[in-house]
C-alpha positions as CSV (number, residue, x, y, z in Angstrom):
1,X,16.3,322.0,-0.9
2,X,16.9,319.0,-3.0
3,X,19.9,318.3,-4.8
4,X,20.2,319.0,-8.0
5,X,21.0,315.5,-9.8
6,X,17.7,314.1,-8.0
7,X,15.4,317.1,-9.5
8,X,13.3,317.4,-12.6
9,X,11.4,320.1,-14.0
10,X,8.6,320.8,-16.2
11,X,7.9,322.9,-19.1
12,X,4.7,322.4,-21.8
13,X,2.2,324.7,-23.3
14,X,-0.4,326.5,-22.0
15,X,-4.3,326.0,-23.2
16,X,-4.1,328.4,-26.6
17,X,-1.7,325.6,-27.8
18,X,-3.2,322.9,-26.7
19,X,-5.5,320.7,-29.6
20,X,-8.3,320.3,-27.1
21,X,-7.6,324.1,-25.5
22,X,-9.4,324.2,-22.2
23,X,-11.3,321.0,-22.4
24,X,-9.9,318.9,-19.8
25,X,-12.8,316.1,-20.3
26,X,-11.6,315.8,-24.3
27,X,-10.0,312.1,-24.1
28,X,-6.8,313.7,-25.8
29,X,-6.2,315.7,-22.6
30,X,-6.6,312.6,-20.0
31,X,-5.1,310.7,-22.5
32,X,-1.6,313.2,-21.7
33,X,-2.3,313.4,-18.3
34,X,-2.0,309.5,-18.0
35,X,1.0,309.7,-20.1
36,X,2.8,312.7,-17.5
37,X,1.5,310.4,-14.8
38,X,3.7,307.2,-16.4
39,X,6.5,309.0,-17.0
40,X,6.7,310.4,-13.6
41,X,6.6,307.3,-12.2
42,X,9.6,306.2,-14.7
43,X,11.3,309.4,-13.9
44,X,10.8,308.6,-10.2
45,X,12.1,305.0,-10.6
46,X,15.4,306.8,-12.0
47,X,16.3,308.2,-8.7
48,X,14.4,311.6,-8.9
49,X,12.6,312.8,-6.2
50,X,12.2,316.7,-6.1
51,X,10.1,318.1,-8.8
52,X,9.7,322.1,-9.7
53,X,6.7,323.7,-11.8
54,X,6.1,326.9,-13.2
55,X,2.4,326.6,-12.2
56,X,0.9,327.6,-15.3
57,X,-2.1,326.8,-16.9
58,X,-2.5,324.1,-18.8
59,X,0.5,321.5,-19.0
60,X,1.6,322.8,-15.9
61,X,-1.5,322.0,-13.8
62,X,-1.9,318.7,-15.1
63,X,1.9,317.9,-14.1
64,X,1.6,319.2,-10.6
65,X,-1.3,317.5,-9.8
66,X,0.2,314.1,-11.2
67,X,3.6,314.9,-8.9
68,X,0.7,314.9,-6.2
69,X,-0.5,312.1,-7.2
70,X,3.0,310.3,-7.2
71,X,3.7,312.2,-3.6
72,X,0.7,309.9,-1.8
73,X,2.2,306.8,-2.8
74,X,5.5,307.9,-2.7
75,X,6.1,310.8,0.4
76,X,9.8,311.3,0.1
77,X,8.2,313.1,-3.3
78,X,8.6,317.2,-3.3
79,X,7.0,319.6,-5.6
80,X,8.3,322.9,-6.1
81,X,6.2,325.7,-7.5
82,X,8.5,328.0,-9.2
83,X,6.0,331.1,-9.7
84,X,7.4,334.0,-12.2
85,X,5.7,336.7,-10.2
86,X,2.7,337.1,-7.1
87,X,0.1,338.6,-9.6
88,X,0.4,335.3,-12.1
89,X,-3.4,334.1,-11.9
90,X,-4.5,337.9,-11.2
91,X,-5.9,337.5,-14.6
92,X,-7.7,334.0,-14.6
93,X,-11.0,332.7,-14.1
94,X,-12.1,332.2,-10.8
95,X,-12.1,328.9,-11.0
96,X,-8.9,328.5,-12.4
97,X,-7.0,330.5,-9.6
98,X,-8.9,328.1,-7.2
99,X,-7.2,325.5,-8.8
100,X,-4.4,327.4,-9.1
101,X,-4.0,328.1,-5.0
102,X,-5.0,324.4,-3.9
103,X,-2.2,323.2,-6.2
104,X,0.5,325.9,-5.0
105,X,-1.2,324.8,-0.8
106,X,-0.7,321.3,-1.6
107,X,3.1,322.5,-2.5
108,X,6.4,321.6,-0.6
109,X,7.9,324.8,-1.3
110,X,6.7,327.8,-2.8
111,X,9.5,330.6,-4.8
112,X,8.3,333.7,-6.1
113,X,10.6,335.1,-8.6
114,X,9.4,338.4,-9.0
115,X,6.8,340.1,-6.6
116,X,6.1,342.3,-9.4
117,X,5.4,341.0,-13.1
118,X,8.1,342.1,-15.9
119,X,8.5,341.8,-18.8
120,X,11.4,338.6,-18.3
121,X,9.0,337.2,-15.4
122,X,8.4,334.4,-17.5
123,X,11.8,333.6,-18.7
124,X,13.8,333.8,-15.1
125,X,11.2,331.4,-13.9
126,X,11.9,329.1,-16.4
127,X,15.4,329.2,-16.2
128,X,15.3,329.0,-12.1
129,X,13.8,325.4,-12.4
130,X,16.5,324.2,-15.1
131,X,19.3,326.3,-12.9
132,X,17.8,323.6,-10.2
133,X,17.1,320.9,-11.9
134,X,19.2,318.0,-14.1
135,X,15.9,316.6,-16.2
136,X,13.2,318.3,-18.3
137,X,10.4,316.8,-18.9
138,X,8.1,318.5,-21.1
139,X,4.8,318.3,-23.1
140,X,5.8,320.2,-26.6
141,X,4.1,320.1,-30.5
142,X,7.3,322.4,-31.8
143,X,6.3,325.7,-32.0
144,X,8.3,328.5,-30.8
145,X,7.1,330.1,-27.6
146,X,8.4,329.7,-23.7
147,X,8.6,326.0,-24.0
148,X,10.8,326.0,-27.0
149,X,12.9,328.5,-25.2
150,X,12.8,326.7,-22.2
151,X,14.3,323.6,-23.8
152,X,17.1,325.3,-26.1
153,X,18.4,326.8,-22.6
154,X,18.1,323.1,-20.9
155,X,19.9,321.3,-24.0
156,X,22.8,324.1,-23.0
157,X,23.0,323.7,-19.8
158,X,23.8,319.9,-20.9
159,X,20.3,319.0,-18.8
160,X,18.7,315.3,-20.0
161,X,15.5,316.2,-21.8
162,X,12.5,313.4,-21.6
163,X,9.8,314.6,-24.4
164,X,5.3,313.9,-24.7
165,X,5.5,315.1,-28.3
166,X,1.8,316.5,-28.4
């Protein structure tokens, strides 16, 4: 496992929140993921090298896939997939679980929090990857939800928070 000063982890929002929803081909969307994609490498050029996701859908996918991306240029990379419980894309298209599974394959390390889901799931899983983690980088517009939550529990932990303001 990588130490904790050379780790960053992710939270954002999930499609619902998103302007563009589910439409990954709307130029606001690729527009983002170019924008996770530079400040990865940025993040990486700080010394990080270990990166945990909560594998969600949405912001989540399109930060995985750019730690991927980051990983084939640079293989001392790690990604992380922190998943809140085994039943997480039970519920999701089938096209989105097989997204979903090659991301979490393509993983150096897989932790399932729960094997059940719960009502706090959600919650332990987000505060797993800021328990192992000194950065945040996250994709937020300000509304109240898991992201917001996620971040008021980083900024007391004392974590460094890097902000996309979407």
């Amino acid at each position: 496992m990588a130490c904790r000063e050379e780790s960053c982890c992710f939270t954002g929002h999930r499609p619902e929140k998103l302007p563009w929803g589910s439409r990954e081909g709307d130029e606001r969307c690729l527009a983002l993921q170019r924008e996770i994609a530079l400040r990865l490498e940025g993040i990486y050029e700080a010394g990080y090298r270990a990166f945990l996701c909560g594998m969600a859908l949405g912001c989540d996918s399109y930060f995985a896939q750019a730690v991927l991306d980051l990983r084939a240029r640079h293989p001392e990379v790690s990604l992380e997939a922190a998943v809140p419980c085994r039943s997480q894309a039970d519920r999701w298209t089938a096209a989105q679980r097989q997204r979903y599974f090659q991301l979490l394959d393509a993983c150096d390390r897989v932790t399932v929090l729960s094997e059940a889901y719960s009502p706090g799931c959600m919650q332990r899983r987000n505060r797993y990857m800021v328990d192992h983690a000194s950065l945040v980088l996250a994709c937020y517009n300000g509304s109240p939800g898991g992201t917001m939550s996620t971040l008021l529990y980083a900024r007391r932990q004392g974590l460094k928070i890097v902000t996309i303001d979407l």
